[in-house]
N, C-alpha and C positions, 0 to 999 in steps of 0.2 A: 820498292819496299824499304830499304835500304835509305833510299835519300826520304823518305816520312819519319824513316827513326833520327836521323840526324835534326831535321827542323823538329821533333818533338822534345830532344834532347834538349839544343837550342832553347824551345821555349822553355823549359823547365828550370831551367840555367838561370836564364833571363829571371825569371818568376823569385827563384831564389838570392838572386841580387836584389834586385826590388824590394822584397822583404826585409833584407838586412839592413840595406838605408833606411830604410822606414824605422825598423828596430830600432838602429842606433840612436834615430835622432828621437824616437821616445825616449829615449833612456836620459840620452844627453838633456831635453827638457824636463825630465822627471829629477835629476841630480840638480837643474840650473835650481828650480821650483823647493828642493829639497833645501838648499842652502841657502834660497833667500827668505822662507820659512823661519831657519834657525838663524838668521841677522835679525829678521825682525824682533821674534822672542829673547835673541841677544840683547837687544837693544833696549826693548821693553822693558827684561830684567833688570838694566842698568839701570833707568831711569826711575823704579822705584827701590832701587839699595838709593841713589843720590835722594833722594825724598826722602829716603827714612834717613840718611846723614843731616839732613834739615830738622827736622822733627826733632831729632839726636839734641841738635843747637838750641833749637826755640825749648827744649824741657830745660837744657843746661841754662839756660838766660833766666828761664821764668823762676825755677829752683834757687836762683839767685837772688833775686829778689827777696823771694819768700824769707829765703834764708837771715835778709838783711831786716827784715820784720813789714816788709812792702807788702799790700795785697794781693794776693795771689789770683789766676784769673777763673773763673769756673773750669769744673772740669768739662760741663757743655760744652761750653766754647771753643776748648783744642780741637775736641771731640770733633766740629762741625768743621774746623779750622782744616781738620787732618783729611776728613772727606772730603771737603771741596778741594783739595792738592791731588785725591786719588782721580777726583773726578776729572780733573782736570790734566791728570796724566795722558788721557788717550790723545788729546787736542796738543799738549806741549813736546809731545814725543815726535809728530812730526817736520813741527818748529826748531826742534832741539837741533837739528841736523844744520843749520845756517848762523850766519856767526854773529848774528843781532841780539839785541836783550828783550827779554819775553815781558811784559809788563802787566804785574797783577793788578795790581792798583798805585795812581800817582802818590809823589810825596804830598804830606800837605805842606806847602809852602807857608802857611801860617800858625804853623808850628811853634811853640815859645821853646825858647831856650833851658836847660835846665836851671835848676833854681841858683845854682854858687856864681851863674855867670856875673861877671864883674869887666867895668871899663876903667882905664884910667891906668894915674901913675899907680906904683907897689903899694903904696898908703890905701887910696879910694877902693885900688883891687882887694886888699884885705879888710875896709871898712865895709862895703859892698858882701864883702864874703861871709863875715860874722855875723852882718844883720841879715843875710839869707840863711846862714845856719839856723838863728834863732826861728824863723820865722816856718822852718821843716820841723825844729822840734816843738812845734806852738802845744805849751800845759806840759811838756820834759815826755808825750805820749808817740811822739814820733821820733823815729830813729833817723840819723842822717843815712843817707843815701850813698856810697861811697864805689866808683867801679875802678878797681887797678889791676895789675899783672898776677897780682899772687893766687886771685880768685879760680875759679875751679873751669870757667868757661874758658879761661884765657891760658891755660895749661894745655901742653901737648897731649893730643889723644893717640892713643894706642890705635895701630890700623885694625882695625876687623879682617876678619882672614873667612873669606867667601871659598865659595864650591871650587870656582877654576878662577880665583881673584883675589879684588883688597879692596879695602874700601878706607878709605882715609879722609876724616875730617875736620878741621879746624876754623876757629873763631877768631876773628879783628874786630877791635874798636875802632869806625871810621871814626870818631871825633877826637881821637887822637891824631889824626891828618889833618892839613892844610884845608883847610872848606873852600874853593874855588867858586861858589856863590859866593862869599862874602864879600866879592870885590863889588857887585851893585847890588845896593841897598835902597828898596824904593823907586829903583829907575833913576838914580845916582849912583856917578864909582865914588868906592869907598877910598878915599888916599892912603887912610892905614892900610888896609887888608893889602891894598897894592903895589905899597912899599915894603909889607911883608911876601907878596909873592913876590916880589926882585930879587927882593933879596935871598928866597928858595931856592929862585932859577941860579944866582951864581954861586952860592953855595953846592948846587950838583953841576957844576962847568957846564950850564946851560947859558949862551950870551944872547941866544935870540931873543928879540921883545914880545915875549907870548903873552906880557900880563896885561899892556894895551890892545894888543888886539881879541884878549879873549873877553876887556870888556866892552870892547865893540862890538861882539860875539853875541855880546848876553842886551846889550841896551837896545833900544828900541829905535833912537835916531840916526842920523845916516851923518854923523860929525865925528869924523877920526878922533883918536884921542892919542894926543902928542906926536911926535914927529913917524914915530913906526906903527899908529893905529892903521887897521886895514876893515873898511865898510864894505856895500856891496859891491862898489865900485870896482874894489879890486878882487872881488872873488868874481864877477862878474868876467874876466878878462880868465878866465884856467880856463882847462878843457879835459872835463865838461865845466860849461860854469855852474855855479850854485848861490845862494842870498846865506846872508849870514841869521840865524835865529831869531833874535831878539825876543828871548825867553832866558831862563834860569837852563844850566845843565839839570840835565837828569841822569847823565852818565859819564864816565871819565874819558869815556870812549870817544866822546864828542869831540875832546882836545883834536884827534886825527883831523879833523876840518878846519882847523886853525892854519892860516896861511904861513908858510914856510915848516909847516912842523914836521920833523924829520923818524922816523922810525926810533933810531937811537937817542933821542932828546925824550918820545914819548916813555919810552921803555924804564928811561931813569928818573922818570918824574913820575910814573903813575902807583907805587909804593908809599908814595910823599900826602895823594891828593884825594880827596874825595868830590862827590856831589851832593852836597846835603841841603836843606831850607837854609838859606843866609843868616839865621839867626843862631843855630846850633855853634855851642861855645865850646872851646878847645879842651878837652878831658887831661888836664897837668899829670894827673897819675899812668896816663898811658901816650903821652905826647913821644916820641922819638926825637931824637937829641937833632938830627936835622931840620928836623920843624920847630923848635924849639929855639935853636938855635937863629932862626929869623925872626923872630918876636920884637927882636931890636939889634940896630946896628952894633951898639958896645958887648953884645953877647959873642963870644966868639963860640966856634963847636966844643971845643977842650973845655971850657965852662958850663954849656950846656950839657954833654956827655958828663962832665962830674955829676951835675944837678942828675938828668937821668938815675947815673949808678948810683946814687945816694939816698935815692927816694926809698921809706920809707916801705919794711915788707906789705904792714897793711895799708897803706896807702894813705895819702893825708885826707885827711879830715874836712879840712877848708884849704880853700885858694892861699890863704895867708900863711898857713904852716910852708907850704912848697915853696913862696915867694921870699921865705925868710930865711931861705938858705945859705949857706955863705958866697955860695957859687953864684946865686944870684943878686948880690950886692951890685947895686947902684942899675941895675935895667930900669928902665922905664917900660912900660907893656903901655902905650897908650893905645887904646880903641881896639882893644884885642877882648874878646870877649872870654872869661876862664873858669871851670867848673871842677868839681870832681868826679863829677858820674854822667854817666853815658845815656843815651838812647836809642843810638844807633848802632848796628854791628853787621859784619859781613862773614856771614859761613859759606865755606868753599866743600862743598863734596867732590872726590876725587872718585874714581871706580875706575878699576882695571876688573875686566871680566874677558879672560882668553886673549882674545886679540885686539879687544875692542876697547878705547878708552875713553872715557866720559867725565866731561868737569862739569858742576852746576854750582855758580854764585848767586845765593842769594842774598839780597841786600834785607835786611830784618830792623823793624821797629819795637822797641820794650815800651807798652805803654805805662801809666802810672799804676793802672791796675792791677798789672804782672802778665799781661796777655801782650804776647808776640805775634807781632803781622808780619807777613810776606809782602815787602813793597815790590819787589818786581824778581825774576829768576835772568841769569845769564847765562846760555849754554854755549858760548861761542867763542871760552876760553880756551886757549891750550894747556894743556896739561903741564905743571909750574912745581917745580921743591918748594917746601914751604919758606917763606920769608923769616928773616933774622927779626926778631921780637925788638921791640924798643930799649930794652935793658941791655941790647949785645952795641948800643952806640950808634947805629948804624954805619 
């Protein structure tokens, strides 16, 4: 009787072990499921604060316009604009997690240039400039077009101050960068554009020859171009191998594939550069004294950086007011294409929510009508302090 109570103890024992392992590991899955529940909704919530930082941009750009007496774009239109970004949230949100660019729609590459663009020496750039001016105010009923630093997009925004976070957002002018399309033109290198990226590169102590190979990069035939061009030939020989493009960038990010380029050579050029349609013209009012300062060899930065600090609160008018500077006495700008307003711009949403941080670039087009598109989103930034303005010299 005696040894039935002890195996009955035994089994009960047992019984209650078994139960507890079983318990815990409920519980422990109930907790794993609990927490990744609340990432997700983390996450979620992030990506639409970064969306409404966008929306934030595209009202500040399109307000601007208006503001300037430009047409403004229906209010349909945002309307359908802002729904398809919502709708579009559920599909980007698990994209977002990877460090690639999301793409809404391509550039048009056949994009025309704004209207001030101008080629040539200082003379033709401001003959060029004044007969585009007239030609925006055709009957004195059109207002010129004008985008600089003082405007209300290009000001620092105050962070938003969320439940358990920030949200912080800000606006660039890419056509105040260096346009890294402009060196093929047509399926031709451009010699100017390419003696102005040289001259970029040694101005930020870059000596490598990134600006022959990156138009090996973009052209279409398999013929090096000058002594440190690199075709497929020699992407062919890495490991893994890969073919070079031969298309236009659509993202700056591209440069990484450029043979020899180093981490530290990207990181200090990509500030400088954009990827826009090869025709988009250099915005004087928001250019940085760096890129400026390549426009021509006789420009040093000390002269550029005057020109920068000297520009005009509201911003010039024409190509020819800025090129009458005294700072820019005797340049030549030949084949440099130069405007005063923008079409392009790049809003960065920032979001910290608890532990979680989220960056979304999106690349933004202002069309003539005053409607803002979404050219493509980039979630695969690292989270970045905001950049020193054109005005700080660079």
């Amino acid at each position: 009787m005696r040894r039935q109570r002890g195996v009955a103890l035994i089994t009960v024992l047992l019984v209650v072990a078994i139960v507890t392992v079983v318990c815990a590991g409920l519980i422990g899955r109930q907790q794993v499921s609990i927490r990744s529940i609340g990432n997700q909704m983390q996450a979620r919530q992030a990506w639409q604060y970064a969306l409404g930082g966008e929306a934030l941009a595209r009202t500040l750009l399109r307000r601007d316009l208006e503001d300037e007496g430009g047409a403004g774009a229906p209010a349909e239109d945002d309307a359908e604009d802002d729904e398809a970004a919502d709708e579009e949230a559920g599909g980007g949100l698990g994209s977002g997690t990877g460090t690639g660019s999301e793409t809404d729609a391509e550039q048009d590459p056949g994009a025309t240039a704004p209207a001030d663009a101008s080629t040539g020496a200082n003379g033709a750039a401001a003959d060029a400039a004044v007969a585009t001016a007239g030609e925006d105010g055709e009957d004195g009923a059109a207002a010129v077009r004008v985008d600089h630093l003082g405007e209300d997009w290009a000001q620092p925004i105050a962070a938003f101050e969320l439940d358990d976070g920030s949200l912080h957002v800000r606006i660039e002018d890419l056509a105040g960068r260096f346009n890294l399309n402009s060196l093929v033109q047509n399926q031709q290198a451009n010699d100017a554009a390419i003696e102005q990226f040289q001259r970029l590169l040694l101005g930020l102590d870059i000596e490598a020859p990134y600006a022959e190979r990156l138009v090996d990069w973009m052209d279409v035939d398999q013929t090096t171009t000058g002594e440190n061009g690199a075709e497929d030939s020699a992407y062919g020989l890495l490991d893994p191998p890969y073919r070079t493009a031969g298309r236009r960038l659509y993202d700056i990010s591209e440069l990484r594939l450029l043979l020899g380029m180093s981490e530290r050579d990207f990181q200090r050029l990509a500030p400088h550069v954009t990827a826009l349609p090869a025709d988009v013209a250099l915005n004087v009012n928001t250019v940085g004294a760096q890129v400026l300062a390549s426009l021509d060899e006789s420009l040093t930065l000390a002269a550029a950086r005057a020109a920068v600090n000297n520009r005009k609160e509201g911003g010039y008018k024409d190509v020819a007011g800025f090129l009458a500077q005294p700072a820019l006495a005797g340049t030549e700008l030949e084949g440099t294409p130069l405007a005063v307003e923008s079409q392009f711009f790049q809003a960065t949403s920032e979001v910290s929510l608890g532990d979680r941080r989220l960056v979304l670039v999106s690349q933004l087009k202002r069309e003539a009508d005053g409607e803002v598109r979404v050219i493509y989103r980039d979630l695969g930034q690292r989270p970045t302090a905001p950049t020193p303005t054109a005005n700080e010299g660079e």
